[in-house]
C-alpha positions in Angstrom: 37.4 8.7 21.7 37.1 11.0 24.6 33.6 10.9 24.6 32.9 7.6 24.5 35.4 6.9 27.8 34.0 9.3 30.1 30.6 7.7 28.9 32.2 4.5 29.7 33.4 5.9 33.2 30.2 7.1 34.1 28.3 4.2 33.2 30.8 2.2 35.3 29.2 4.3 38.3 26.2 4.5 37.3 25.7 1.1 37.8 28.1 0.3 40.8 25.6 3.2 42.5 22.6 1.2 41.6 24.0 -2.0 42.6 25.2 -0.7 45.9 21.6 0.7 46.9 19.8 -2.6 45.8 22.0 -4.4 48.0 21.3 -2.1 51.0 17.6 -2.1 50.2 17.8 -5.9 50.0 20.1 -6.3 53.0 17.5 -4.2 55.2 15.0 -7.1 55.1 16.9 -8.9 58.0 17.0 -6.0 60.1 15.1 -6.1 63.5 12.2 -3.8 63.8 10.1 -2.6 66.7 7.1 -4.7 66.6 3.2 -3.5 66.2 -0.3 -4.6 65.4 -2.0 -2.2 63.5 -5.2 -1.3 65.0 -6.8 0.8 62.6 -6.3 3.1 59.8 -8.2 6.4 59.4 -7.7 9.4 56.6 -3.9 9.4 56.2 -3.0 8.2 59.8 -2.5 4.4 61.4 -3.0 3.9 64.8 -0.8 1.2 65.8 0.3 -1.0 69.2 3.7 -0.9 69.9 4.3 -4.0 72.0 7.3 -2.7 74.9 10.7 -2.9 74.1 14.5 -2.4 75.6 16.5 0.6 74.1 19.6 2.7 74.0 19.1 6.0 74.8 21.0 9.4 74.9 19.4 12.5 75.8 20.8 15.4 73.8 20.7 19.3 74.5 19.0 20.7 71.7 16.0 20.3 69.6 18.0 21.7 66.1 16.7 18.0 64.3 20.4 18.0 62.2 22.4 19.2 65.3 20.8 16.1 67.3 20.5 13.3 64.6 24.3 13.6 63.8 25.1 13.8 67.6 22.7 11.2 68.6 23.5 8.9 65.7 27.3 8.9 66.3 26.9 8.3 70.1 24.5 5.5 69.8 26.1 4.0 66.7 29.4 4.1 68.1 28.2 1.9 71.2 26.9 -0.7 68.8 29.7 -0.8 66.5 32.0 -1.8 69.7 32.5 1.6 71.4 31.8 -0.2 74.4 33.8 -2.0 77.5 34.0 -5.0 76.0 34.4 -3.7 72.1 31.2 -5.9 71.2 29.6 -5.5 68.2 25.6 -5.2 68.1 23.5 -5.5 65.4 21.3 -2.3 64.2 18.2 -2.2 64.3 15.0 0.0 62.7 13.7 2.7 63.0 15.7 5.3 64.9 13.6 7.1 67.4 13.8 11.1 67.9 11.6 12.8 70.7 10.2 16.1 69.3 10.7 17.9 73.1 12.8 21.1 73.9 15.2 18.8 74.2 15.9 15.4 71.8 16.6 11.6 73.0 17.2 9.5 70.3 16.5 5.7 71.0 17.7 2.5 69.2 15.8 -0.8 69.7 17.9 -3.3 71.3 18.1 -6.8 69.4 15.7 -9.3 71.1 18.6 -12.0 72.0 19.9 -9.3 74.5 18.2 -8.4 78.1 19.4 -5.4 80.2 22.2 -7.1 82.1 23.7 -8.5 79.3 24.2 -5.6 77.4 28.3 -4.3 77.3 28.2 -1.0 79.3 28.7 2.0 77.2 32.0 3.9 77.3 30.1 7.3 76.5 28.5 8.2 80.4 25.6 9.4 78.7 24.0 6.0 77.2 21.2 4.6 79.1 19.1 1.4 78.5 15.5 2.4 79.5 12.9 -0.6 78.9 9.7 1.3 77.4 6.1 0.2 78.0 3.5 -0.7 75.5 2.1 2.2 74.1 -0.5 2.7 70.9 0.1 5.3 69.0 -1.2 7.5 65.7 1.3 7.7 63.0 1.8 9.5 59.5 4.7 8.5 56.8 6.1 10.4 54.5 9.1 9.8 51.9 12.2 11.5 50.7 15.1 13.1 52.9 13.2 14.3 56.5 14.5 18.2 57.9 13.0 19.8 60.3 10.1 21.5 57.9 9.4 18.3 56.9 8.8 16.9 60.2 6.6 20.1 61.7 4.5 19.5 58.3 3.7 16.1 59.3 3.2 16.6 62.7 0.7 19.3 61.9 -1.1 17.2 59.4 -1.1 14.4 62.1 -2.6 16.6 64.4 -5.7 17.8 62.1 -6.3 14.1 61.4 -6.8 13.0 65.3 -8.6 16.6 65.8 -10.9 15.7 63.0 -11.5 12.5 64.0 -11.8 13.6 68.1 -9.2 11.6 68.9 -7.5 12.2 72.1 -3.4 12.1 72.4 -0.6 13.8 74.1 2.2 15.8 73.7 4.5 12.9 73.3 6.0 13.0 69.6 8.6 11.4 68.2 10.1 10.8 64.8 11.2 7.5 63.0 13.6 7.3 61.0 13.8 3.5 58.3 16.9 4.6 56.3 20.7 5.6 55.8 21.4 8.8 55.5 23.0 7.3 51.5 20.2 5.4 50.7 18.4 6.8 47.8 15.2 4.8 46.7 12.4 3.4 49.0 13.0 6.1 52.1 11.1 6.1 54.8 9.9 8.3 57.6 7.2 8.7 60.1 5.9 10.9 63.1 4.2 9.6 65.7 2.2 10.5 68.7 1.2 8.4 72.2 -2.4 8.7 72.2 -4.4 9.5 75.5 
């Protein structure tokens, strides 16, 4: 009798686990992405136009990729979930944005319906809004949890590609992250460089 209970229990969340992550994987579809034409697509790599775009932006003091994603996250996340002057919600968009520099600045797009001057002003100093231009970039994706390993993997994999191929690009690399830190199936990740 035991047994069968705890079996019961457990299939009780088993599926309450899969229903919740099927609901977030099919609630993501209406969430606002940073728009881009893909120009080409070589080996593993895409190069891709990002058309510009207004984002929130902190700067962080470190380049330790947990230390900054929390801190980044919590800042920026705050401001959209109301941590603001006027306590105004705004909605989230995808991906996050993480500079690979000595030092981080994690970026979230800002929803289309807003421009710069309508935008609550953060109650956390260091928020900015910075407008970024179009830019085309190469980029490589890659599944699972990211950590920093993961990410220098890529990166280096990104860079043989465009070396291979003789394509020109700068320093300027940045990661994006598509998913919750609790979402299980269907994650998504990607590192991605300006090109010259």
């Amino acid at each position: 009798m035991k047994i069968k209970t705890i079996l019961i229990i457990l299939g009780v969340i088993i599926a309450a686990f899969l229903i919740f992550q099927f609901y977030f994987i099919y609630s993501q579809k209406d969430i606002e992405t940073h728009q881009y034409q893909t120009l080409k697509k070589i080996d593993n790599i895409e190069i891709r136009k990002y058309e510009s775009a207004l984002f929130t932006s902190i700067k962080l003091a470190t380049d330790d990729y947990d230390k900054a994603g929390s801190e980044g996250f919590n800042a920026l996340g705050g401001y959209i979930f109301g941590d603001n002057e006027t306590k105004e919600n705004i909605a989230m968009t995808s991906p996050v944005n993480m500079s690979l520099e000595d030092s981080v600045t994690m970026q979230f797009l800002v929803p289309k319906a807003y421009k710069k001057e309508d935008l609550p002003i953060p109650n956390q100093k260091k928020i900015q809004f910075k407008q970024m231009p179009e830019k085309t970039v190469a980029v490589i994706s890659f599944g699972g949890w990211a950590n920093k390993d993961k990410i220098d993997k890529y990166k280096n994999a990104l860079k043989q590609t465009l070396d291979k191929n003789g394509i020109a690009y700068s320093n300027k690399f940045s990661f994006l992250g598509y998913n919750a830190p609790f979402e299980v199936f269907n994650r998504k990740n990607e590192v991605i460089v300006v090109l010259e």
